[in-house]
C-alpha positions in Angstrom: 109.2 122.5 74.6 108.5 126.2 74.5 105.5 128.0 73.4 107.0 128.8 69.9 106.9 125.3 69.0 103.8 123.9 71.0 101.2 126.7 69.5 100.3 127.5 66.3 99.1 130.7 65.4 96.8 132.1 62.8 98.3 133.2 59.7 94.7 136.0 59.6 95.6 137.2 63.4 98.9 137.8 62.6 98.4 139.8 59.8 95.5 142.0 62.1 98.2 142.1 64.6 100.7 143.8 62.4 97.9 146.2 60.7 96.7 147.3 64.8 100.7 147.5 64.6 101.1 150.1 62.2 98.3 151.8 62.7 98.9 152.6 66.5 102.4 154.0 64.8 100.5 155.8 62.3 98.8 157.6 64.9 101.5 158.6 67.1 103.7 159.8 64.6 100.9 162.0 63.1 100.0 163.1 66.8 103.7 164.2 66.7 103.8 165.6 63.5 100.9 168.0 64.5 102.7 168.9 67.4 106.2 169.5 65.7 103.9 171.9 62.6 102.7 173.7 65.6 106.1 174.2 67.3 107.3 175.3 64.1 105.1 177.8 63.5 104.1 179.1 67.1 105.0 183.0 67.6 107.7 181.6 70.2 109.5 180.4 67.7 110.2 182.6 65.5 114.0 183.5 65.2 115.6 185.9 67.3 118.9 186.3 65.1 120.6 184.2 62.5 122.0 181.1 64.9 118.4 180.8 66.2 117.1 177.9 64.1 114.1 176.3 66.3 111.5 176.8 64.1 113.6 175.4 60.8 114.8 172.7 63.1 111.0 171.8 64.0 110.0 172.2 60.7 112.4 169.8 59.3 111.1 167.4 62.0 107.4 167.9 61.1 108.4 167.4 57.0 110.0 163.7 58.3 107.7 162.7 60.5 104.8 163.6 57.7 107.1 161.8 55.0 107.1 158.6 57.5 103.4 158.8 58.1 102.7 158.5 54.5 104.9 155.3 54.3 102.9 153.7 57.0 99.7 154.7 54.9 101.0 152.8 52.0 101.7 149.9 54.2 98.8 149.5 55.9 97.2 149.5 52.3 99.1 146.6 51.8 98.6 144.8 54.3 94.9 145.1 54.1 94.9 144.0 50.9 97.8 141.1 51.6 96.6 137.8 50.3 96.3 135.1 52.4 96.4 131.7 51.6 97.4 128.0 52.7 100.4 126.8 51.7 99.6 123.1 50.8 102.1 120.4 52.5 105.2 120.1 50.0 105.1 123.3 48.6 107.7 126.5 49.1 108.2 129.1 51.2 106.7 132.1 49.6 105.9 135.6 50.4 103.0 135.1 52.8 104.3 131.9 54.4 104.0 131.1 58.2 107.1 129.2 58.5 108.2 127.1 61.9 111.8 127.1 62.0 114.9 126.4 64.3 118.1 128.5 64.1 120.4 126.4 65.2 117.8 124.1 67.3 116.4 127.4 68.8 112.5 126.5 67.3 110.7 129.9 66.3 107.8 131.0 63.8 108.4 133.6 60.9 106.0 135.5 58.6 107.6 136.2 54.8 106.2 139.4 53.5 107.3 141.5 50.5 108.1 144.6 52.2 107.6 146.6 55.3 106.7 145.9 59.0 110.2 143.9 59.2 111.6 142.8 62.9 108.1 143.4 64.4 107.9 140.2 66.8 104.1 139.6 66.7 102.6 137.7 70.0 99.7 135.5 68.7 97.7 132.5 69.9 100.9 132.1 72.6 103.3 132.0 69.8 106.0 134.9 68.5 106.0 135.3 64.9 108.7 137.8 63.9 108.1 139.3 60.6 111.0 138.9 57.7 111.3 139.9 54.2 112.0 138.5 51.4 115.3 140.9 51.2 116.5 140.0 54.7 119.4 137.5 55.2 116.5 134.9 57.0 113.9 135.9 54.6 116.3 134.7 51.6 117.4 131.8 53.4 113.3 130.4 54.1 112.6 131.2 50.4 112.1 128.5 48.2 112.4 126.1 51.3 110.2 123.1 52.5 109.5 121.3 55.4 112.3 118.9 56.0 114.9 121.0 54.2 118.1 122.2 55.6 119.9 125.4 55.0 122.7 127.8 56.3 122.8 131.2 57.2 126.0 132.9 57.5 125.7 135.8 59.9 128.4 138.1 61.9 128.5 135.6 64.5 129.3 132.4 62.5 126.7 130.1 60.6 124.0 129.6 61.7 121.9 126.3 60.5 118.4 125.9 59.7 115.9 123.5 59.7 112.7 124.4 57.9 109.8 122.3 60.6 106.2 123.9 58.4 105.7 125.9 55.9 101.9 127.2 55.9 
């Protein structure tokens, strides 16, 4: 058996894993941002003729890289204010379920959240959790699911079956 399905992780670790997550990105790509406002308005680059465009080039980069840093402070708001709860035994997958899986008898563990911080692959308690939404093809399929239940997933390489282990 593999680590996936031996451990269980923690629903609350998980979630401070993916706000440390976000918040490392947060920093970087404001570090980055300062540096790309500075480039843009340094003396060096000013234009020398018309076909110089450095300094709109590196402003364009700052604007983005601002614009993304203010998406990651809306998510980490929600995430810090995500409401965690047990998921009694016989109820659905919902948005904020820890769900044990297998894709076609490949056993795994998936978080369900509304929006944001999809494909991160969280290592916790020597489990992976890889984060889904709701709106992705898995997140649609383990919606509405409970333990025992069987579903498909049609994907680019073919279907792909599976078997819904916990919901918690």
């Amino acid at each position: 058996m593999s680590a996936q399905s031996q451990s269980k992780p923690n629903k609350f670790e998980v979630v401070k894993r993916i706000v440390e997550t976000i918040s490392n990105e947060l920093d970087a790509i404001e570090r980055s941002a300062q540096a790309a406002h500075e480039a843009a308005t340094h003396e060096e680059s000013r234009s020398e003729d018309s076909h110089d465009t450095r300094s709109i080039e590196a402003g364009y980069l700052a604007g983005a890289q601002a614009s993304r840093g203010a998406d990651l402070k809306k998510l980490l708001i929600v995430y810090r204010e995500l409401s965690i709860r047990d998921f009694l035994p016989g109820e659905s997958a919902a948005v904020g379920a820890l769900v044990r899986a297998t894709l076609d008898d490949k056993p795994g563990w998936y978080f369900i959240v509304g929006a944001g911080a999809a494909g991160l692959t969280i290592e916790q308690g020597g489990a992976r959790v890889q984060v889904v939404t709701v709106r992705s093809p898995l997140g649609e399929a383990l919606i509405g699911r409970k333990a025992g239940e069987l579903t498909e997933l049609e994907s680019q390489r073919g279907s792909i079956e599976i078997e819904v282990l916990e919901v918690n």
